[in-house]
C-alpha positions as CSV (number, residue, x, y, z in Angstrom):
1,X,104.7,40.1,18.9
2,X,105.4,37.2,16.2
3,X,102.8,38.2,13.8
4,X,105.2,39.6,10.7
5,X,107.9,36.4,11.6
6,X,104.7,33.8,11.9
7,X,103.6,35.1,8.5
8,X,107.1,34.9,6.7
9,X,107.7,31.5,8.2
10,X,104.2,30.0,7.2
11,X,105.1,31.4,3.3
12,X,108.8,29.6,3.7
13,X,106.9,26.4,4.1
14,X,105.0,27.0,1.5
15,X,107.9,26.5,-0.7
16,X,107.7,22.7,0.4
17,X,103.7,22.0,-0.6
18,X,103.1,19.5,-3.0
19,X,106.6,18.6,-2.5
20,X,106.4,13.7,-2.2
21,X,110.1,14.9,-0.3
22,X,112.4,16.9,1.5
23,X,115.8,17.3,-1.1
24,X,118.6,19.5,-1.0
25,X,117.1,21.8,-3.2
26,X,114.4,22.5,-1.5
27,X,115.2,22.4,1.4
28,X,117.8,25.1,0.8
29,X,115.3,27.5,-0.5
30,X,113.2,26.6,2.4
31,X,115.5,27.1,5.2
32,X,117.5,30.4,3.3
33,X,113.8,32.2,3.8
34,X,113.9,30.9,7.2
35,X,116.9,32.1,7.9
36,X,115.8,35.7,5.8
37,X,112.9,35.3,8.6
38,X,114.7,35.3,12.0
39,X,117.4,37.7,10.4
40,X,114.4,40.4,10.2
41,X,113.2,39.3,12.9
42,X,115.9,41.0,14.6
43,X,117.4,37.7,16.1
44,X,121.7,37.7,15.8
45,X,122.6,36.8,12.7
46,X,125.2,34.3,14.0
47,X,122.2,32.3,16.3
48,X,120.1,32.6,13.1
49,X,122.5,31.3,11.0
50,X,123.4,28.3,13.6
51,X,119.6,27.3,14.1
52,X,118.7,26.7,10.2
53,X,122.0,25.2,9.5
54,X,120.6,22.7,12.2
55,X,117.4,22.6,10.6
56,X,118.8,21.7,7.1
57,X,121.1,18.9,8.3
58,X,118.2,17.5,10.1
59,X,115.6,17.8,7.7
60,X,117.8,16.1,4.4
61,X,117.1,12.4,4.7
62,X,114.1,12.3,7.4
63,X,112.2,9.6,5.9
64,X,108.9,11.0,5.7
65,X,105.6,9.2,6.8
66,X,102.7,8.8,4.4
67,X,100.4,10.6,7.2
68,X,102.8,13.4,7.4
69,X,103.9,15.9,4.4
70,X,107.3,17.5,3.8
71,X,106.1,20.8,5.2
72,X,104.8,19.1,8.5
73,X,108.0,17.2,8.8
74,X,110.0,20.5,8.3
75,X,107.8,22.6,10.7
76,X,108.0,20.3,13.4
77,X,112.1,20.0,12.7
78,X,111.9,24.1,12.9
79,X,109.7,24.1,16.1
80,X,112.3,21.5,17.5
81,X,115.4,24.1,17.0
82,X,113.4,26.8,18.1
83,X,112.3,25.2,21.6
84,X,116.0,24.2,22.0
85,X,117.2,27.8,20.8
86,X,115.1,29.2,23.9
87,X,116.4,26.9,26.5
88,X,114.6,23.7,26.1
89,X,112.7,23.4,29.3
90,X,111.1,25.4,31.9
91,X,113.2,27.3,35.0
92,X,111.7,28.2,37.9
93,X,113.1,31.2,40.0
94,X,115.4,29.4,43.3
95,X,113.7,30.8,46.6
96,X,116.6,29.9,48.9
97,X,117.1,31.2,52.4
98,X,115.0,33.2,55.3
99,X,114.2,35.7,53.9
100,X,115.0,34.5,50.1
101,X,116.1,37.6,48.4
102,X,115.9,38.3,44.5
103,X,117.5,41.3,43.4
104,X,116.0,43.3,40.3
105,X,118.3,45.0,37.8
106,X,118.2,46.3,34.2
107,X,118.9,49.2,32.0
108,X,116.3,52.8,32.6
109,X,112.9,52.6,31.3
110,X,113.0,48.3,30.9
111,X,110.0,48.2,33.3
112,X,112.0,47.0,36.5
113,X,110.0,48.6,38.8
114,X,106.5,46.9,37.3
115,X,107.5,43.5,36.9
116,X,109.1,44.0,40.8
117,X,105.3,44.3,41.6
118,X,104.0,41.6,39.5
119,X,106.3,39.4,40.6
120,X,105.2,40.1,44.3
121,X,101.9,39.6,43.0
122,X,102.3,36.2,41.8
123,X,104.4,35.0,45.0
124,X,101.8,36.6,47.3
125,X,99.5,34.4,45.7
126,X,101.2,31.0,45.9
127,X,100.9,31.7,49.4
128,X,104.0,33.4,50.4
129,X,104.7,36.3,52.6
130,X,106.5,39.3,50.4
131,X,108.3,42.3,50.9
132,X,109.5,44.9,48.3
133,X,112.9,46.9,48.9
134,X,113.0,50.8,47.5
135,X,116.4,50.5,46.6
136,X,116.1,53.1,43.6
137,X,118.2,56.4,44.9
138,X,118.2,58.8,42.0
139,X,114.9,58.2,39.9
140,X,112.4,60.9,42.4
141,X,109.4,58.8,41.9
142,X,110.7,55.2,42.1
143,X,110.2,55.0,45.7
144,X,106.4,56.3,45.2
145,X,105.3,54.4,42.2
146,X,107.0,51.2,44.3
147,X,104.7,52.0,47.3
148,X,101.5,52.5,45.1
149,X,102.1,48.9,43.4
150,X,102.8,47.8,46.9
151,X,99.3,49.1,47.8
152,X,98.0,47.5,44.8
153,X,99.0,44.1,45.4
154,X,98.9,44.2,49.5
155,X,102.5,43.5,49.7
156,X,104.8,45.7,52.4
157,X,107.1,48.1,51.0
158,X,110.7,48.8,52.7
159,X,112.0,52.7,51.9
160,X,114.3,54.9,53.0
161,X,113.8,58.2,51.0
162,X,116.5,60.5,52.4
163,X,119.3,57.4,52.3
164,X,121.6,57.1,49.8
165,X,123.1,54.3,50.3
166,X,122.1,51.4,48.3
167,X,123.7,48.4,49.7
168,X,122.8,49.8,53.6
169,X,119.0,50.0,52.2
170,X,119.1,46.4,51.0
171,X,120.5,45.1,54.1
172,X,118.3,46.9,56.3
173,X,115.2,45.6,54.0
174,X,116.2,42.3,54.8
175,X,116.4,42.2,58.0
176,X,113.6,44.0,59.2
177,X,111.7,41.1,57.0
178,X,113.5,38.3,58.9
179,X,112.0,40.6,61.6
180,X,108.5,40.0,60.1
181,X,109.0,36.5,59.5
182,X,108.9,37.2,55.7
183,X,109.5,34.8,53.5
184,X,110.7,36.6,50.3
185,X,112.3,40.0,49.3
186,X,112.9,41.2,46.4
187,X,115.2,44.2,46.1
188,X,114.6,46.6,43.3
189,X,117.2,48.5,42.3
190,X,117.8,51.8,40.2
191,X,118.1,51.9,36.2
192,X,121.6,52.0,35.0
193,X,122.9,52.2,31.5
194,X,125.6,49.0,30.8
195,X,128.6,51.9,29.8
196,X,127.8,53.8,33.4
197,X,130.7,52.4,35.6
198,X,130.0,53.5,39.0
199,X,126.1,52.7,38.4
200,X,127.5,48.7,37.8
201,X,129.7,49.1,40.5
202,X,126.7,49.6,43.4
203,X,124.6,47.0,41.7
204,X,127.9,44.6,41.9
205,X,128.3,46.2,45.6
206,X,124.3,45.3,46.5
207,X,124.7,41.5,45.3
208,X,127.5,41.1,47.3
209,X,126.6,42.5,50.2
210,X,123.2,40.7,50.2
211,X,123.6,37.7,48.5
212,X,120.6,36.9,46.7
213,X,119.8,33.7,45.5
214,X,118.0,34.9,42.1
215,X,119.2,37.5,40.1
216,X,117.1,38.5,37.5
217,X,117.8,40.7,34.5
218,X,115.0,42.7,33.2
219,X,115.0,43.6,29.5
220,X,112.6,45.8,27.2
221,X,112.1,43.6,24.2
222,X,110.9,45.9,22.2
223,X,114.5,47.1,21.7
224,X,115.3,43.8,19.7
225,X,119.2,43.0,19.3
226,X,120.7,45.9,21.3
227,X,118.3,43.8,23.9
228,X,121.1,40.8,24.0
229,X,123.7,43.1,23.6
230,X,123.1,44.8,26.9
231,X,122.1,41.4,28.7
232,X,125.3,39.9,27.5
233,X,127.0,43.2,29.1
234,X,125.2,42.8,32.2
235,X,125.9,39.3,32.4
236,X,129.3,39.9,32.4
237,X,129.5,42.1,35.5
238,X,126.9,40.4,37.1
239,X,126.5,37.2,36.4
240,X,122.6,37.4,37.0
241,X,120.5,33.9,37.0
242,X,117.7,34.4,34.7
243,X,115.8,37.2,32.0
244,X,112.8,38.5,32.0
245,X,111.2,40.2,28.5
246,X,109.1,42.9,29.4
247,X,106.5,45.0,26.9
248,X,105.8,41.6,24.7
249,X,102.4,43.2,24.0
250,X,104.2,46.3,22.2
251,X,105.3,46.4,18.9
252,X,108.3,44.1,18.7
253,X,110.0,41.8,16.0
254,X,110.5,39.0,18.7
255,X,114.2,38.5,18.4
256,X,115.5,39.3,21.6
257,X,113.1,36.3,23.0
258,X,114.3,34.1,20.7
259,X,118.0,34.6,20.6
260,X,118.8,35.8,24.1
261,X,119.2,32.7,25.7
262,X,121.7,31.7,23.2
263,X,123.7,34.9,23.4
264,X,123.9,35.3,26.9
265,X,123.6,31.1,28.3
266,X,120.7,32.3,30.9
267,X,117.3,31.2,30.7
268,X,114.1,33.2,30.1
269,X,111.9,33.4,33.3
270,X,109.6,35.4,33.1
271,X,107.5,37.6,30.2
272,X,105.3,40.3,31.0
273,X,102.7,41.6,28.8
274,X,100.8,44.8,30.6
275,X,100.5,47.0,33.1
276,X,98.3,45.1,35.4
277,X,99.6,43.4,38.0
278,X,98.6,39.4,37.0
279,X,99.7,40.4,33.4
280,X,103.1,38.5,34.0
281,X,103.8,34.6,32.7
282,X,106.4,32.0,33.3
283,X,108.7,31.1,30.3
284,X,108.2,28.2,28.4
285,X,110.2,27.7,25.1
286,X,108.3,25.2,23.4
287,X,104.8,27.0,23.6
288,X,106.9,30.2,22.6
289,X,108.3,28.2,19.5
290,X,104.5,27.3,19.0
291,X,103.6,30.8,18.4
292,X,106.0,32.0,16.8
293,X,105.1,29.3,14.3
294,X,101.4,30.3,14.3
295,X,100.5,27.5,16.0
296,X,98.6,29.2,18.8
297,X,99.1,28.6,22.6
298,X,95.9,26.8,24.1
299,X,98.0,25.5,27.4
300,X,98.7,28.9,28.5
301,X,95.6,30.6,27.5
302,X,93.9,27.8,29.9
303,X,95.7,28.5,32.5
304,X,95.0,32.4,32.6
305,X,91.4,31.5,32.4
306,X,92.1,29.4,35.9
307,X,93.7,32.4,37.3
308,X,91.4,35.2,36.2
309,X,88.1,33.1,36.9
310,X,86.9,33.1,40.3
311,X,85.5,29.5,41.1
312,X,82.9,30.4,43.7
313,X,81.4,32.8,40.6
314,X,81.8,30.8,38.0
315,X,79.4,28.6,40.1
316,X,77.0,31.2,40.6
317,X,77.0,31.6,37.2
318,X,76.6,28.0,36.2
319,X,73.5,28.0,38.6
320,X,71.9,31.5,36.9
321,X,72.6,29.5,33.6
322,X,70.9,25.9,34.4
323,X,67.8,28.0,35.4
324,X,67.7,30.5,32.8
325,X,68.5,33.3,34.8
326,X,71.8,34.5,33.3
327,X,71.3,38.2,33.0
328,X,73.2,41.4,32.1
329,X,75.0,41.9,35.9
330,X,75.9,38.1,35.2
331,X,77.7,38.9,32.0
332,X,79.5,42.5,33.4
333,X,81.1,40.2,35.9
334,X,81.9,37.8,32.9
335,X,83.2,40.8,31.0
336,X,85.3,41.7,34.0
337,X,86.8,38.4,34.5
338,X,87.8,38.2,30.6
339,X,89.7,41.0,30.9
340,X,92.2,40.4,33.7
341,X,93.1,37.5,31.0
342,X,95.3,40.4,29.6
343,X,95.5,41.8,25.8
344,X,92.9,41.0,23.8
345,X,95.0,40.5,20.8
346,X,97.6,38.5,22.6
347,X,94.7,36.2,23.5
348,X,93.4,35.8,20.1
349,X,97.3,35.0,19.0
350,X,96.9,32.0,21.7
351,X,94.1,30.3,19.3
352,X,95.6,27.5,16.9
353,X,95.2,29.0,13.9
354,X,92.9,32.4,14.4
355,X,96.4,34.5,15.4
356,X,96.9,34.2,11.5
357,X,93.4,35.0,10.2
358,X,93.4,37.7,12.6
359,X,96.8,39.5,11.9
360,X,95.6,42.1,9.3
361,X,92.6,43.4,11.9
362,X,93.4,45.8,14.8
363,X,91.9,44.0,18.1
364,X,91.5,46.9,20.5
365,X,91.5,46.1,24.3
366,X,88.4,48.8,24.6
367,X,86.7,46.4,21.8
368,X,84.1,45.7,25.1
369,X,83.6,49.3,25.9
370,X,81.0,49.6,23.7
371,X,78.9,47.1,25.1
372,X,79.8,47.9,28.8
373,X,78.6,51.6,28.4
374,X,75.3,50.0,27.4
375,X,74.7,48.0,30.0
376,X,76.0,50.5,32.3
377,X,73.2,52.8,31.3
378,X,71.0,50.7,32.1
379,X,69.0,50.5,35.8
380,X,69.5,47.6,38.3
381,X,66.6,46.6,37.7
382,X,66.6,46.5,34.4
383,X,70.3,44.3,34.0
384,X,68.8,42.0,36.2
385,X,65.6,41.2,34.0
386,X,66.1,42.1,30.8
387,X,62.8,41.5,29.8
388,X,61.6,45.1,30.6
389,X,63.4,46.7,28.3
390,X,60.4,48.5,25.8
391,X,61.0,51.1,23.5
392,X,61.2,53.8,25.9
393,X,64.1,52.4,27.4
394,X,66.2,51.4,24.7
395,X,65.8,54.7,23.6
396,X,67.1,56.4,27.3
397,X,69.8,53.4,26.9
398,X,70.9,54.6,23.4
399,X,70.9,58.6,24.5
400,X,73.2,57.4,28.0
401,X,75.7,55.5,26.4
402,X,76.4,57.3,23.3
403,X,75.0,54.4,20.9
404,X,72.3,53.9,18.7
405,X,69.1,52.2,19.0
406,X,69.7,50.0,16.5
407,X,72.9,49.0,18.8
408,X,70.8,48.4,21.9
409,X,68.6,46.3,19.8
410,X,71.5,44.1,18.2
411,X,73.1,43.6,22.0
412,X,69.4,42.8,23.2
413,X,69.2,40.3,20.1
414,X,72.4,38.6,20.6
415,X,72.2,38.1,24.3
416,X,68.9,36.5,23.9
417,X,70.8,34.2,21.2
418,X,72.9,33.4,23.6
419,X,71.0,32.5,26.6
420,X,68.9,30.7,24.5
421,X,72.7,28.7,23.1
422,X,73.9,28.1,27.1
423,X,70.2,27.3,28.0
424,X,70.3,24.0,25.0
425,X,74.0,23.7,25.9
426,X,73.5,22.8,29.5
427,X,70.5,20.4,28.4
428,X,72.9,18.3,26.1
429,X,76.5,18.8,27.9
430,X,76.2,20.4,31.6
431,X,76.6,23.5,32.0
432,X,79.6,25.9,30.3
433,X,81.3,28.9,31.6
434,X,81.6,32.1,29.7
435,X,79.9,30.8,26.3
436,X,78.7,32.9,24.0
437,X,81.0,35.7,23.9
438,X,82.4,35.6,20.7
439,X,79.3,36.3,19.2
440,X,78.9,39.6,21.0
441,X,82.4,40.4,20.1
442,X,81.4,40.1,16.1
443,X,79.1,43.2,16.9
């Protein structure tokens, strides 16, 4: 997402290198591209102007350390303002009440109804009891693509196709989950455009007549500064308790996360990246500020490792590996695991450093598909000893997964590499999970 703003804000710092001090002529120059930056970036021209005016009158007369160079001293002023720009801290959604009820609104097409299902996905599994509320009259399929996430994710669905009555759907959701001893509901409601009166009006009607104690507003970032227009419009009628950026993994300038907090004084919760259901993250404004400064976002990378790894297999695995036993069914679960992390590229971005080396190449999510379609054509027997794989087979491999021999070979060649790598690994360290991946990825 911050790809072209990293890149134009890594060359405005370049403007202070070699620089023994930060002065007031370079600093202007410095902070005017920063400001150039942002501006492009699609954030409001009045935040952007506000944040490197802060920026300037901080950075003239820091006394700068020998250890630390103009640049630094300026970048870290910059990823101050930009952490406070995005709220500062943290803010976790307020489960109040039995059942606590969040309500769901935002404009048509924002992605409502998916992030309703993520987000039962992620309560579900902090251990609480969900239900999801069909509120969405008009759209024919809302109520059906609700119920199939609802399926997905294990989570109860209340629906009431032939009503059409909002507000009476919502309060009867709610109390047939106090019925069930549910512990949260989250009502999602239809897509309404900000100028459509009587479309506010009912989603005005169905907070007051169910009192929820989170509101959140759902926004497509990928529509930039019309974005924190129609937040700030929303706000207005609603007065809604938090935001959540959908479609960060699209093509989008970033401004919308960046000034929207500002604009509308409500934090960021949430930011969802994908269509799967785990692909949603809570929002924190300092590792944002990190990445959009190209500094990477290791904390959060971590943790969707945690979440996508499954600890009674990653100690399988650690047992195949300290015996030498790690084989090609081993490494599809691997592969498997990997990618409920979410978008490849996005991942990549979360490396200090690599998002930057890596802008100008096109990571494609079916980067693995290669090596998958391999493996799949292979027998059971064969993934789980590698070792009989003669010429014969490689050849039948090749013909059944639309490859080469020659790309059988090199797979065969690096996974031997790397059993051989996780094999000395474990003799000097203990044993590591996942290792070795990159290098098939260079294939």
């Amino acid at each position: 997402m911050f790809d072209n703003l990293s890149t134009k804000l890594d060359k405005a710092f370049k403007n202070l290198k070699g620089q023994g001090s930060i002065t007031e002529i370079n600093v202007a120059t410095t902070v005017k591209e920063i400001r150039r930056a942002l501006i492009d970036a699609d954030v409001n021209f009045k935040v952007a102007k506000e944040v490197t005016d802060e920026i300037k009158n901080k950075s003239l007369g820091q006394d700068i350390l020998i250890s630390v160079s103009p640049g630094q001293m300026l970048v870290k002023i910059t990823q101050d303002e930009l952490t406070s720009l995005m709220g500062g801290t943290q803010e976790n959604i307020v489960l109040e009440g039995n059942p606590a009820v969040i309500l769901i609104a935002g404009l048509q097409g924002s992605g409502k109804t998916t992030f309703t299902g993520k987000l039962a996905s992620r309560l579900k599994k902090e251990g609480k009891s969900v239900m999801l509320a069909a509120c969405d009259i008009y759209r024919p399929a809302a109520i059906d693509q609700l119920k199939v996430l609802g399926e997905q994710v294990g989570v109860e669905v209340y629906a009431e196709p032939e009503n059409k009555n909002a507000v009476e759907i919502a309060q009867k959701a709610i109390a047939e989950a106090k019925a069930q001893n549910k512990k949260v509901v989250i009502v999602d409601t239809a897509g309404r455009l900000a100028v459509d009166e009587q479309m506010m009006n009912e989603i005005a009607a169905v907070k007051d007549a169910i009192q929820p104690s989170e509101t959140l507003f759902v926004v497509d970032s990928m529509t930039g500064q019309d974005a924190v227009n129609t937040a700030k419009t929303f706000n207005d009628r609603l007065d809604f308790d938090g935001v959540v950026l959908t479609k960060l993994d699209g093509d989008t300038r970033g401004g919308a996360a960046i000034s929207i907090r500002k604009v509308v004084e409500k934090p960021i919760k949430f930011i969802s990246y994908g269509e799967k259901m785990d692909a949603l993250d809570v929002f924190y404004p300092e590792r944002m500020a990190q990445r959009v400064l190209g500094m990477g976002d290791v904390v959060s990378l971590v943790e969707r490792a945690q979440q996508a790894f499954d600890e009674d297999e990653a100690k399988r695995i650690n047992q195949k590996i300290r015996k030498n036993q790690f084989n090609f069914e081993d490494f599809l679960s691997q592969l498997a695991q990997i990618k409920k992390m979410g978008n490849l590229k996005d991942l990549v971005g979360m490396l200090p450093g690599v998002g930057k080396m890596m802008k100008d190449i096109d990571i494609d999510d079916d980067a693995f598909k290669p090596i998958e379609a391999i493996i799949l054509s292979m027998t059971k027997e064969e993934r789980e000893n590698p070792e009989l794989l003669d010429g014969s087979r490689r050849r039948r491999i090749a013909k059944g997964s639309g490859t080469t021999v020659q790309d059988v070979n090199k797979l065969l060649k690096q996974f031997n590499e790397m059993r051989k790598m996780m094999k000395t690994m474990n003799k000097l360290t203990g044993s590591r999970r996942g290792m070795g991946l990159s290098n098939l990825m260079k294939r």
